[in-house]
N, C-alpha and C positions, 0 to 999 in steps of 0.2 A: 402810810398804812398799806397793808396789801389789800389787792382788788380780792372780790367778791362775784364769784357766778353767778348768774341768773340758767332760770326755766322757766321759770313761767313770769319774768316782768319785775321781781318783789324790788325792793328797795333796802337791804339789808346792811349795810356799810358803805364808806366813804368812796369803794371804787366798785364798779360791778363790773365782771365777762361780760360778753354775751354771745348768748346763744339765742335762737328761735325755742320758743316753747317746745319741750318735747324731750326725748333722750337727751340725754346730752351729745489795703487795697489802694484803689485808686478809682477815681469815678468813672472809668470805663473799664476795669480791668475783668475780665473775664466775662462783656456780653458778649453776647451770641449776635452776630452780623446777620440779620433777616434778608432771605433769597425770596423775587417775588414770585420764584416759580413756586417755592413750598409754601408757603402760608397761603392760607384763603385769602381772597379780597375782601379787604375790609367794611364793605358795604353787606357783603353775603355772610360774612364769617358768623359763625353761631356760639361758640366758645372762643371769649375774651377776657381781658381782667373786666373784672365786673358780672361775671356771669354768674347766676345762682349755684348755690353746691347744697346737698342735700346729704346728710353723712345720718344713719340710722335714725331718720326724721327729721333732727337738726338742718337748720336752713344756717349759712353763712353766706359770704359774699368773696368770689377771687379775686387776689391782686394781680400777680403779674403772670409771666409765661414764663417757663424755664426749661432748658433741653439739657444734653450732657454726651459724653462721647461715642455714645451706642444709640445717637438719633431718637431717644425718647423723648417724649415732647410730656412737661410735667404743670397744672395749675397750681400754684401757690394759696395755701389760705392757711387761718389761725390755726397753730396747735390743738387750741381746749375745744374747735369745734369736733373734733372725734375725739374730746375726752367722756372720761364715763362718771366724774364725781358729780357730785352735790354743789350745794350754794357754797357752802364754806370751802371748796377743793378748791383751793387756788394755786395752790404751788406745787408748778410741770414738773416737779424734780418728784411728788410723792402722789401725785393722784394718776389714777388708772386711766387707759385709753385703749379706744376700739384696737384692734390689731393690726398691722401692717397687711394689707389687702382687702381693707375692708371695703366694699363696695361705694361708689358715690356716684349721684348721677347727675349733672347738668343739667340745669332748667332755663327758663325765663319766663316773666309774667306770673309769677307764682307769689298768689297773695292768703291771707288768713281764709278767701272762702276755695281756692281752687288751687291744684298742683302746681300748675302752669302746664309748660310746654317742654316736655323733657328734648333737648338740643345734644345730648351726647353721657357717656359714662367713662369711668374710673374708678381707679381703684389706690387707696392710700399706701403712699409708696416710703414717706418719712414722717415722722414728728418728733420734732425736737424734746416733746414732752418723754415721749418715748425715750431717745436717744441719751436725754440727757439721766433716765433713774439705770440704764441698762451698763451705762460710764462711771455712776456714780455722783454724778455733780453736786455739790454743796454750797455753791457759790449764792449768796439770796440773792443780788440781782438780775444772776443768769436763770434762777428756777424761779423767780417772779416774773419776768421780762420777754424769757425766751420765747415766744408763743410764735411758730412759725413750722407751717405742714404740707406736703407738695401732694399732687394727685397725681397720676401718672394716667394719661389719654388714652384710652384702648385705640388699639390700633388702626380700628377699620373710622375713629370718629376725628383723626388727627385732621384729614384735609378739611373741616369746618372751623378750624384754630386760626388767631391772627393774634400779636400779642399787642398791637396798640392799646391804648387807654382809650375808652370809648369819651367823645365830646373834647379832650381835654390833647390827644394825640401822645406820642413817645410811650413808654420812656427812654431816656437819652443813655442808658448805665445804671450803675447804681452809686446812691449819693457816695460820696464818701466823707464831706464835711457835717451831712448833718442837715437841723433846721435850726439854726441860731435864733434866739429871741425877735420876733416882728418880723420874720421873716416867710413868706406867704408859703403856706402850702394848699395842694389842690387831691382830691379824691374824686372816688367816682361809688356807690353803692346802690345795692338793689333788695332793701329788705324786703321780705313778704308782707310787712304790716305797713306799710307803703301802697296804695292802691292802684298809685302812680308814680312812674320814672322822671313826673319836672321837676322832685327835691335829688333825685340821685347824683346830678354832679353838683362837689360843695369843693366853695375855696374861702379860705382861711389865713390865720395867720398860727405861727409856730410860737409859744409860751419861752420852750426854752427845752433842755435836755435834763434828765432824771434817770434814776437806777443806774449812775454810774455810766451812763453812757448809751444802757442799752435801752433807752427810751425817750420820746420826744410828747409831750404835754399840747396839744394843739386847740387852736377854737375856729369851726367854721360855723356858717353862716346857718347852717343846719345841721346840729349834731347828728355823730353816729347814732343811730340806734338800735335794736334789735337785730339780728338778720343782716346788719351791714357789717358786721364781726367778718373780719378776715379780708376786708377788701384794702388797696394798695392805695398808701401815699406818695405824690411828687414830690419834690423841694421847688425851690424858685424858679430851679434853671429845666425842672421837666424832667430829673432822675429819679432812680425810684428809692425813694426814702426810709418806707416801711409799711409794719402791718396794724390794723386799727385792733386794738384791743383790749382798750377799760373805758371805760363813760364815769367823769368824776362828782359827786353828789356834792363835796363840800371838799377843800376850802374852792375850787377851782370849779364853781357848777356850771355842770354843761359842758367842761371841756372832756376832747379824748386821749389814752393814751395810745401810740403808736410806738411799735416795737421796732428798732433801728433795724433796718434790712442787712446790711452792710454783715453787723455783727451777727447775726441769724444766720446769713448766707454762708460765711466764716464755718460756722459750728456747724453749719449742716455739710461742709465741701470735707469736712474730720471725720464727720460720726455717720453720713447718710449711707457710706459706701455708693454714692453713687459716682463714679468717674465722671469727672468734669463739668461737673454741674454749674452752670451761669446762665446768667440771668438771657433773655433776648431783648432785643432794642423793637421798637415800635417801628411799625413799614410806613407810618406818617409820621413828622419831627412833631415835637411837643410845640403846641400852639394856641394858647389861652385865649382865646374872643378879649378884644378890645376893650 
């Protein structure tokens, strides 16, 4: 059945979006080789995957880093978090979204009573939701599935970027096998209705793949929830797998869906006009605690 948006929490269908209350290859082929002169240290860095995003109220969570041939340096988060529909808008091929520039601002520590800590801004530079009604797509598991939106770093806020996975290290590329059934995957999230960062890193194991391809069914330890929309998944080996984007009520409760990186990264290197866009590799190797 197709997912179901949330705003304010409701329980409406068998899959929900999420948003924060409020408005609404080959496995290495195409990272980006991190220089430790340009990225921040990753002890200082203040925009990473996992960093708060803020899109016309809307809180989501980033996954990874992404650059491209003109040196932009871009965060990754879900499509429908700059979409503009309702509970029932669920499919990126026919609901509305914010417009391309639309401001976003980097936070952290931002819970239900306080903003946080604004750490840097951006501005919406792709969404697949976008891209794909402006091509026409018709495909249902690509306008179900596709939920994957890049920010683009203002310039003066690039040197506080590091693209490691905060706790978890890498990623190593991007998957290209997938996450085959029982096989572990790991995230990292920072919703605002979260008080605190000791549930944010969750590791898991992988259900299996769905939507044809372009989605992977997961269960961690601590489901996604609210405001962790848009943050990035690993696979076993530390690559980056994908973007969190449904929470399932039934038959699967409690698991998430994740949107296959891989095939997103695909459609956005066609449709984004961004030259050369790939992914970056983590300036620490992916390294899971014992």
């Amino acid at each position: 059945m197709r997912p179901t948006r949330i705003s304010a929490l409701p329980v409406a269908a068998l899959l929900l979006l999420f948003t924060l209350a409020g408005p609404t290859a080959t496995a290495t082929a195409g990272a980006g080789t991190p220089s430790a002169a340009r990225w921040a240290p990753r002890a200082s860095a203040t925009i990473t995957p996992g960093v708060q995003m803020f899109t016309a109220g809307a809180q989501c969570t980033g996954n990874f880093v992404f650059t491209d041939d003109a040196g932009h340096v871009y965060v990754g988060y879900a499509a429908h978090c700059a979409g503009k529909g309702g509970q029932t808008d669920t499919d990126g091929c026919t609901t509305a979204s914010h417009p391309i520039g639309t401001a976003v601002r980097f936070a952290t520590g931002a819970t239900l009573a306080t903003s946080g800590t604004t750490v840097g801004h951006g501005r919406l530079a792709y969404s697949s939701w976008r891209a794909m009604r402006r091509v026409g797509t018709t495909r249902a598991n690509a306008c179900a599935y596709n939920d994957l939106a890049l920010v683009r770093v203002d310039a003066d806020d690039r040197r506080r970027v590091n693209p490691t996975v905060p706790f978890w290290g890498g990623p190593e590329g991007v998957s290209s096998g997938g996450a085959p059934a029982t096989s572990q995957v790991y995230s990292w999230g920072q919703s605002s209705i979260r008080p605190t960062s000791a549930l944010s890193p969750k590791a898991g194991v992988s259900l299996g793949g769905t939507g044809g391809g372009w989605s992977w069914n997961v269960y961690t330890a601590s489901p996604g929830i609210p405001g962790d929309s848009g943050s990035g998944f690993l696979d076993a080996d530390g690559r980056a797998l994908g973007v969190l984007s449904t929470v399932a009520i039934a038959p699967l409760a409690g698991s998430n869906g994740v949107g296959d990186l891989a095939r997103e990264l695909a459609f956005a290197r066609a449709h984004s006009g961004i030259a050369g866009l790939r992914l970056v590799r983590g300036t620490a190797p992916f390294a899971p605690p014992a």
